[in-house]
Backbone bond lengths (Angstrom), bond angles and torsions (degrees), N, CA, C in turn:
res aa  C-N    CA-C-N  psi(-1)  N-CA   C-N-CA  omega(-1)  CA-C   N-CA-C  phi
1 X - - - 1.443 - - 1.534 109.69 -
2 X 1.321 117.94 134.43 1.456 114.60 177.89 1.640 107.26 -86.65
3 X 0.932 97.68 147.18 1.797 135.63 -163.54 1.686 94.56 -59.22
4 X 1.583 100.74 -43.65 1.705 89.94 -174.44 1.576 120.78 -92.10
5 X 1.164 126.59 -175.85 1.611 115.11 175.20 1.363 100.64 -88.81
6 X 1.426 116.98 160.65 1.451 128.70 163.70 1.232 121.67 -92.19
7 X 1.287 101.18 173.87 1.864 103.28 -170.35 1.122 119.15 -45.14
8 X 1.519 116.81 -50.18 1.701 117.68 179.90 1.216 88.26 -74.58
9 X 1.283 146.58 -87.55 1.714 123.10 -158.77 1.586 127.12 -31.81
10 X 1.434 111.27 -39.84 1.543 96.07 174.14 1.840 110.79 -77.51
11 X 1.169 106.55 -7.73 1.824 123.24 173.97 1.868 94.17 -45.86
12 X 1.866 99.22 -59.50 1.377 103.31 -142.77 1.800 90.45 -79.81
13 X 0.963 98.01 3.14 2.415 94.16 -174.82 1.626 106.94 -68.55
14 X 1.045 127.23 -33.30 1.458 131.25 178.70 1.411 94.94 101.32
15 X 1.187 144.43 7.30 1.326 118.89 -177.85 1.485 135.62 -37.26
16 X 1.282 138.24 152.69 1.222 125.91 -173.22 1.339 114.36 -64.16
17 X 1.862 89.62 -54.50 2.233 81.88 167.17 2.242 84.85 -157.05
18 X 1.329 100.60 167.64 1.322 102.31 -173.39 1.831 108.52 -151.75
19 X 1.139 113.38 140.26 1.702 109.53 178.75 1.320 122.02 -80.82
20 X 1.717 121.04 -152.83 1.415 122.90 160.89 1.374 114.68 -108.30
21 X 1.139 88.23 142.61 1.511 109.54 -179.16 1.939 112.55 78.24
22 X 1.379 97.00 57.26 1.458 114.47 178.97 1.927 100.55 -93.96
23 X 1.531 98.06 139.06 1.104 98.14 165.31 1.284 118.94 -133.64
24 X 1.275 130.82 131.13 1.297 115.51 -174.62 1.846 100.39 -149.85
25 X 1.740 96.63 122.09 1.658 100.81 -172.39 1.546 100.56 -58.67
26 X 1.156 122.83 148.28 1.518 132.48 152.89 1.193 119.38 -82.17
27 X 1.612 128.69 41.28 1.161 142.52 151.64 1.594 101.29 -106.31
28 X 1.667 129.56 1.74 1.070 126.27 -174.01 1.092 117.03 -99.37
29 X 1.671 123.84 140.43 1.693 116.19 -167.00 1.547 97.44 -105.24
30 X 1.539 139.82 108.00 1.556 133.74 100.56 1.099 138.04 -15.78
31 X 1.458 113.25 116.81 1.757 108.88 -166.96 1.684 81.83 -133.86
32 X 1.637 119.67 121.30 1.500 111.17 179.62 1.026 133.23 66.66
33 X 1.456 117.09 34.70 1.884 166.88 -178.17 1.619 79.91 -53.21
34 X 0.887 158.06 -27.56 1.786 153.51 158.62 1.184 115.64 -60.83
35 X 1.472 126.49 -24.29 1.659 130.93 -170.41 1.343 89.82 -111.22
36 X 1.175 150.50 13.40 1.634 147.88 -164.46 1.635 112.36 -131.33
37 X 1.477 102.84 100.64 1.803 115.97 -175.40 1.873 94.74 -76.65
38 X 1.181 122.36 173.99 1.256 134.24 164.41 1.270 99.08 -148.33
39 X 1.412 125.06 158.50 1.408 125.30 148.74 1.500 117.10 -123.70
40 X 1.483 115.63 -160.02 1.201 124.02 -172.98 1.746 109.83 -55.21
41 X 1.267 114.12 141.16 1.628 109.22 159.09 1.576 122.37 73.63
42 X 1.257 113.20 39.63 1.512 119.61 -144.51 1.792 103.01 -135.46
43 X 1.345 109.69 105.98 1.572 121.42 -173.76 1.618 93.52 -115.57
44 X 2.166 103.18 125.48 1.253 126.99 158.77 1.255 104.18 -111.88
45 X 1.549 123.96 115.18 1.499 126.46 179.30 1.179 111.91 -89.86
46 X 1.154 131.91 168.85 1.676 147.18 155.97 1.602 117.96 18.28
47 X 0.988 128.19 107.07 2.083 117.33 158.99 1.852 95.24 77.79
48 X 1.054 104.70 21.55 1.911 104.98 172.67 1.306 93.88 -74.53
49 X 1.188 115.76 154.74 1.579 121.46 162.84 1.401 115.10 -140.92
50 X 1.869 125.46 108.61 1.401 119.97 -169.96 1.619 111.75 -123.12
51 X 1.033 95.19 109.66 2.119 112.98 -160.26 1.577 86.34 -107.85
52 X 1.600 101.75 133.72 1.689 104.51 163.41 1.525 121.42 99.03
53 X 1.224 120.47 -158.91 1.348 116.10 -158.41 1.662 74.57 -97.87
54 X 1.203 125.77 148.47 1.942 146.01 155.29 1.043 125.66 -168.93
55 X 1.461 109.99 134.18 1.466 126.66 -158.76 1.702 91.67 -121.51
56 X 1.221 101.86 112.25 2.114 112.47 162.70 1.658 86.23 -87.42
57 X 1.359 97.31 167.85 1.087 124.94 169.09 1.707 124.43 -110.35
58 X 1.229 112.22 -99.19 1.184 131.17 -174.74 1.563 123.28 -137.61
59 X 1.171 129.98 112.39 1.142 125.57 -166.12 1.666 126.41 40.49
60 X 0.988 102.10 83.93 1.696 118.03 -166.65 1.715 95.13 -133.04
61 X 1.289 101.27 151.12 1.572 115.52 -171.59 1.968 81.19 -139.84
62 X 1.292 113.92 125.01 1.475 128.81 165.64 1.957 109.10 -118.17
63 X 1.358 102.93 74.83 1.579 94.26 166.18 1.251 158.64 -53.18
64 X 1.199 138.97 156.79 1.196 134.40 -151.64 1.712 119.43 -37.74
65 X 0.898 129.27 155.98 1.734 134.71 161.34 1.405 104.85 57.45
66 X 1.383 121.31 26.11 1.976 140.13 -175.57 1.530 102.22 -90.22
67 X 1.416 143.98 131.61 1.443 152.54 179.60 1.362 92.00 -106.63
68 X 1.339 108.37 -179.65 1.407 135.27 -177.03 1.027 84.35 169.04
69 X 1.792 104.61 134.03 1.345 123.98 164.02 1.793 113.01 -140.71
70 X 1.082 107.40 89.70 1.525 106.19 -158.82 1.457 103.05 -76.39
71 X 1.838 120.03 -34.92 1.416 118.31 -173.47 1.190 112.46 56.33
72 X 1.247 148.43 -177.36 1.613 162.52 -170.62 1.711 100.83 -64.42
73 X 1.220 118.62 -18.49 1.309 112.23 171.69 1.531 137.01 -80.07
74 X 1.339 104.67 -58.28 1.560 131.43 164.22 1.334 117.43 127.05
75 X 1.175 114.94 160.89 1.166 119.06 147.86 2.008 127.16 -134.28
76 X 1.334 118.52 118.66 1.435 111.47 -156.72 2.018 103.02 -95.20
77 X 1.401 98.16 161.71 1.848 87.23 166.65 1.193 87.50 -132.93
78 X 1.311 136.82 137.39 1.590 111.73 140.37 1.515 122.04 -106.87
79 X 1.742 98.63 -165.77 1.328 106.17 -157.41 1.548 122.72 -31.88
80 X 1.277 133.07 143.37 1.673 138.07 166.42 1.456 88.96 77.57
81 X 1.273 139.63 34.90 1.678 116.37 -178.21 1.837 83.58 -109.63
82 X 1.468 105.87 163.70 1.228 117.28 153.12 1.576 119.29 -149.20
83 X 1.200 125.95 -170.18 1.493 153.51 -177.35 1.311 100.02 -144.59
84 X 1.990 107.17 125.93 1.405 130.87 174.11 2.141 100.15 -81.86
85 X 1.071 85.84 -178.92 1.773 76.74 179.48 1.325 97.07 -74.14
86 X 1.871 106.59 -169.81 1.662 109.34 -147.20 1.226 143.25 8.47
87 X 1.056 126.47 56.13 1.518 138.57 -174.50 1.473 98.33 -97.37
88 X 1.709 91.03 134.63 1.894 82.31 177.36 1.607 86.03 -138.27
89 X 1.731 119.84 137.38 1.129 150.86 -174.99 1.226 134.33 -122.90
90 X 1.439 116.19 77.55 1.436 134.70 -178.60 1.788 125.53 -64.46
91 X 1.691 110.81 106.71 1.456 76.08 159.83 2.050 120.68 -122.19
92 X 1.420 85.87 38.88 1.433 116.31 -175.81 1.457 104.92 -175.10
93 X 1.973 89.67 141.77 1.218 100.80 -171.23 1.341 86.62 -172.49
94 X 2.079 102.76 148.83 1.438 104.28 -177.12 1.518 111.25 -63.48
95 X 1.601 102.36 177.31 1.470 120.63 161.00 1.520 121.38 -76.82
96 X 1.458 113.46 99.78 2.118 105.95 -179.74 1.309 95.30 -84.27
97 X 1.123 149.84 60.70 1.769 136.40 145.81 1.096 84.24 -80.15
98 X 1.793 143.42 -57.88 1.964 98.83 -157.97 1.845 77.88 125.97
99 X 1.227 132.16 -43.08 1.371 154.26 173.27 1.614 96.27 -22.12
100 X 1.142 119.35 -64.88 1.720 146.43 -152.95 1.466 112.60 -135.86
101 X 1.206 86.36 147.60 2.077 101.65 168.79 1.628 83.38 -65.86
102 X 1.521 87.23 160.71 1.290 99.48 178.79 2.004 97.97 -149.50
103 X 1.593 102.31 67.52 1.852 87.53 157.38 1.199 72.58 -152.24
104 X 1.993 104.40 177.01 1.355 137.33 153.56 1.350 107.37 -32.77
105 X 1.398 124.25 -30.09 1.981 102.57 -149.54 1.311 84.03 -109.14
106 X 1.314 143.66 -20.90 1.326 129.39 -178.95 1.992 111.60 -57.74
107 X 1.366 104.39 159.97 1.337 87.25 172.38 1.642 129.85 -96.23
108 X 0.723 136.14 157.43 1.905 142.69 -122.14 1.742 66.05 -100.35
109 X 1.524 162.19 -50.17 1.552 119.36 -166.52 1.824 119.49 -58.40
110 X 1.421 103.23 -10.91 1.223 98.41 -170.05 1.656 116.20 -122.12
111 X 1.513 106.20 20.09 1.295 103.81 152.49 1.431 118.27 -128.92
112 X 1.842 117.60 170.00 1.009 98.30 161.46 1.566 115.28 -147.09
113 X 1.600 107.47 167.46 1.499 119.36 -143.59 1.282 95.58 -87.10
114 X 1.288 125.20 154.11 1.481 116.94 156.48 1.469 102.00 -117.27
115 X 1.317 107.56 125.90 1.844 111.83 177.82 1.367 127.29 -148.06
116 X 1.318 123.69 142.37 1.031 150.18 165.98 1.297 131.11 -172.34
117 X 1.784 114.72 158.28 1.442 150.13 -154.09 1.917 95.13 -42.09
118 X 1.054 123.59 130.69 1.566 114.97 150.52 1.421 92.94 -112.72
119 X 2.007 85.52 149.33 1.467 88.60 164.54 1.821 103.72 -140.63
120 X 1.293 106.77 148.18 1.365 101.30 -158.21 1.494 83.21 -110.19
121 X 1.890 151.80 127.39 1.015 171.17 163.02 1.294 94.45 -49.68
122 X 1.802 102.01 156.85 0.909 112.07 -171.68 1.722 96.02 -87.29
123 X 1.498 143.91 142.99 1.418 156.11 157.38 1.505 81.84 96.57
124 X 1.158 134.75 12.43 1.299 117.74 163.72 1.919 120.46 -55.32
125 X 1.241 122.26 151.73 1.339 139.97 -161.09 1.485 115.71 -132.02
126 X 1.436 133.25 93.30 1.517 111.31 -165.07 1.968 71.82 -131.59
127 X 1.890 76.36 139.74 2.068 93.46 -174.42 1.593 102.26 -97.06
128 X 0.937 122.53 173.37 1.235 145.35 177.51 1.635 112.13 -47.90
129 X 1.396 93.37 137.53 1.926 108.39 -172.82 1.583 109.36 61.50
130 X 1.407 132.01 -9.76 1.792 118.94 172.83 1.539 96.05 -42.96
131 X 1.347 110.87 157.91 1.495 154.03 146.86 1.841 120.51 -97.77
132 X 0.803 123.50 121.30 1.583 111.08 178.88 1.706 78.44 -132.29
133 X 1.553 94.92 149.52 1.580 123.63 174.07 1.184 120.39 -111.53
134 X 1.651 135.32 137.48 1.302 142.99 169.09 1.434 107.69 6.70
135 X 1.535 134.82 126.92 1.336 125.69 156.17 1.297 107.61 98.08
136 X 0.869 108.99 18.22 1.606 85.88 -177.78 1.696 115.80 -117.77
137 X 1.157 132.81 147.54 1.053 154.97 176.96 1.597 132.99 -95.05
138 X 1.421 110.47 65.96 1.476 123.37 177.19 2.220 112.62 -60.49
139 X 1.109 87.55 99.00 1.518 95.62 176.48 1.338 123.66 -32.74
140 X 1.071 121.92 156.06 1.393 107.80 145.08 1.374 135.69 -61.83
141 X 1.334 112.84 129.05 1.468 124.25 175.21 2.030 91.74 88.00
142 X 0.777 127.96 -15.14 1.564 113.57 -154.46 1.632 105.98 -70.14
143 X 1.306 136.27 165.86 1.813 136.66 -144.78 1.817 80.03 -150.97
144 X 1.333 98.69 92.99 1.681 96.03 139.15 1.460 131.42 -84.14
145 X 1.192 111.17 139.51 1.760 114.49 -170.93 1.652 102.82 -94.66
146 X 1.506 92.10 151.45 1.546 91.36 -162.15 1.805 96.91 -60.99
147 X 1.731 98.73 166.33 1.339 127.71 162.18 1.654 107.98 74.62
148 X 1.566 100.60 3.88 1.399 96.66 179.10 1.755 110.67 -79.12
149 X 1.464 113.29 159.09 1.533 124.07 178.53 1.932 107.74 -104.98
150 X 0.814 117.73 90.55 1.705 143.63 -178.38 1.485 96.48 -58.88
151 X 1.285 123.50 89.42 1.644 128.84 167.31 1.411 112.59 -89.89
152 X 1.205 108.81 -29.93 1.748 118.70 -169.75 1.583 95.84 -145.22
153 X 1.520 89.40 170.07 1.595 120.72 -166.97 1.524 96.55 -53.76
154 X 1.747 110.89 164.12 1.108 98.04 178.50 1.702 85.69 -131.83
155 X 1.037 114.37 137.76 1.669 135.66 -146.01 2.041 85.85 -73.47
156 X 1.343 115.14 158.81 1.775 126.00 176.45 2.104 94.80 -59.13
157 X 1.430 92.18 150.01 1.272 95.75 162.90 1.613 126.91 55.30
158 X 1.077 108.03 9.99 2.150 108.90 -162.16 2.049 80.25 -123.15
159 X 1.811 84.87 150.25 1.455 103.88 170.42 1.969 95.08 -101.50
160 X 1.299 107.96 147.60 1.117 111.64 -169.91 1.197 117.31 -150.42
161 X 1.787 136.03 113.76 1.370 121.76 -176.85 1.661 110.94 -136.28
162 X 1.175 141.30 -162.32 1.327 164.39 147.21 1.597 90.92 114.34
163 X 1.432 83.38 -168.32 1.564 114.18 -173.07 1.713 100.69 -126.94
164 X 1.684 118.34 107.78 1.831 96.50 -11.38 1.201 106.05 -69.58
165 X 1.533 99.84 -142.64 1.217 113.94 -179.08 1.786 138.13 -108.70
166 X 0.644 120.32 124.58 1.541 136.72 -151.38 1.721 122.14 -99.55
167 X 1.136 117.65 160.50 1.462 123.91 156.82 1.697 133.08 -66.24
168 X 0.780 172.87 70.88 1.629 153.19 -67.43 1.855 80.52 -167.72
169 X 1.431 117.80 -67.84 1.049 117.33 -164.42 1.848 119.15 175.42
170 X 1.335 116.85 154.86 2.077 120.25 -167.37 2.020 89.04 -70.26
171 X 1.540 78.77 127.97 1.227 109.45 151.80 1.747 134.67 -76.76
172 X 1.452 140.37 129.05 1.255 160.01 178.68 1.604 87.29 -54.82
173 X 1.092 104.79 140.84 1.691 129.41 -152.55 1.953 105.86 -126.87
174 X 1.610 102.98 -6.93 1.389 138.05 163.58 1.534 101.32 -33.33
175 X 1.114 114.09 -67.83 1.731 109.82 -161.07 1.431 92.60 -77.41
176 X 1.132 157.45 16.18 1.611 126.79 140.90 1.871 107.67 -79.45
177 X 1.054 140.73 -41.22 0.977 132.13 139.26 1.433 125.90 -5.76
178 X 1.460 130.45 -84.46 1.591 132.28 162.07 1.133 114.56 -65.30
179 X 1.251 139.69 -3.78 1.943 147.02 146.12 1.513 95.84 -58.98
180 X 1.104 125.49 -64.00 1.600 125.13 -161.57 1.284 96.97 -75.14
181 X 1.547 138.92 -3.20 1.040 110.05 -167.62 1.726 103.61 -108.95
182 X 1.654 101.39 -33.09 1.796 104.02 167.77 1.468 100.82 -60.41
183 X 1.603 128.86 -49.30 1.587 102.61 -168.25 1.318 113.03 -57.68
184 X 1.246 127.13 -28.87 1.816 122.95 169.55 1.304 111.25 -52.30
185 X 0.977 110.18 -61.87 1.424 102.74 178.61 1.736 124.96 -48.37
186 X 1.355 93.27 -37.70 2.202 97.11 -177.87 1.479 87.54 -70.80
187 X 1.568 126.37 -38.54 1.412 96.11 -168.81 1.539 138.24 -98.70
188 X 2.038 87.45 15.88 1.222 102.11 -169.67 1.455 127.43 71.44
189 X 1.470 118.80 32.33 1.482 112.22 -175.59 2.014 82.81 -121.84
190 X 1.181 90.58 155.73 1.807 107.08 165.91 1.037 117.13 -145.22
């Protein structure tokens, strides 16, 4: 049996809408498969977990043991972006001042959310074990290094890591080049 679902199985997920050549392991948990876009060319492997409103784009690879939690806010990737394994992607998250309960089972008058939009750039690069928090704005093209904690935007084109997370140094501007050159090809122009 292959590892991923087939056409009629990802048919029966409810997705909001989905492309060709979707892959998504059926070891992967969907929570609200109605708030969740896919596009063309798009592999979720093993122990992924995608809760909330999320929009893939275009050729995106999300690796193994990677979250997304978009909640009522979102979280977007576009085209050529990916996630290394353990990546976890907030675009809500409680309040820790001490202010409020802070889990799921408490009841929602007495906590509170912190939220906002992620957006993951197009040739964006995030490595293995990052965290990114509510709000934040991954550039285009920009390379997080693994294990970094993403508090703020991460500027177009720059590789960027620690805790938090930082400027390190300009990124090679190369992969829009081989981006423009697979979309010719899907659309048949040369």
């Amino acid at each position: 049996m292959d590892s991923f679902y087939t056409a009629d199985e990802l048919q029966s997920l409810g997705l909001k809408a989905y492309g060709e050549n979707v892959k998504i392991s059926r070891k992967a948990s969907l929570y609200g498969a109605g708030n969740i876009e896919i596009g063309h060319d798009v592999r979720i492997d093993d122990f992924c977990i995608l809760s909330g409103k999320i929009k893939l784009c275009h050729y995106i690879h999300i690796a193994a043991q990677s979250l997304l939690f978009g909640g009522n806010t979102g979280v977007t990737m576009e085209n050529f972006s990916g996630l290394s394994s353990r990546c976890a992607i907030y675009a809500e998250s409680d309040d820790y001042s001490g202010n409020f309960l802070s889990n799921a089972a408490c009841p929602a008058q007495y906590r509170s959310i912190q939220q906002g939009k992620v957006l993951i750039g197009q040739y964006a690069i995030i490595g293995s074990g990052v965290t990114v928090l509510p709000g934040v704005n991954i550039a285009e093209g920009a390379a997080i290094g693994a294990m970094s904690l993403v508090l703020r935007d991460a500027p177009p084109w720059t590789i960027n890591a620690g805790i938090p997370c930082r400027v390190i140094k300009a990124r090679s501007k190369k992969a829009i080049e081989l981006g423009q050159t697979v979309l010719q090809h899907l659309t048949g122009e040369h």
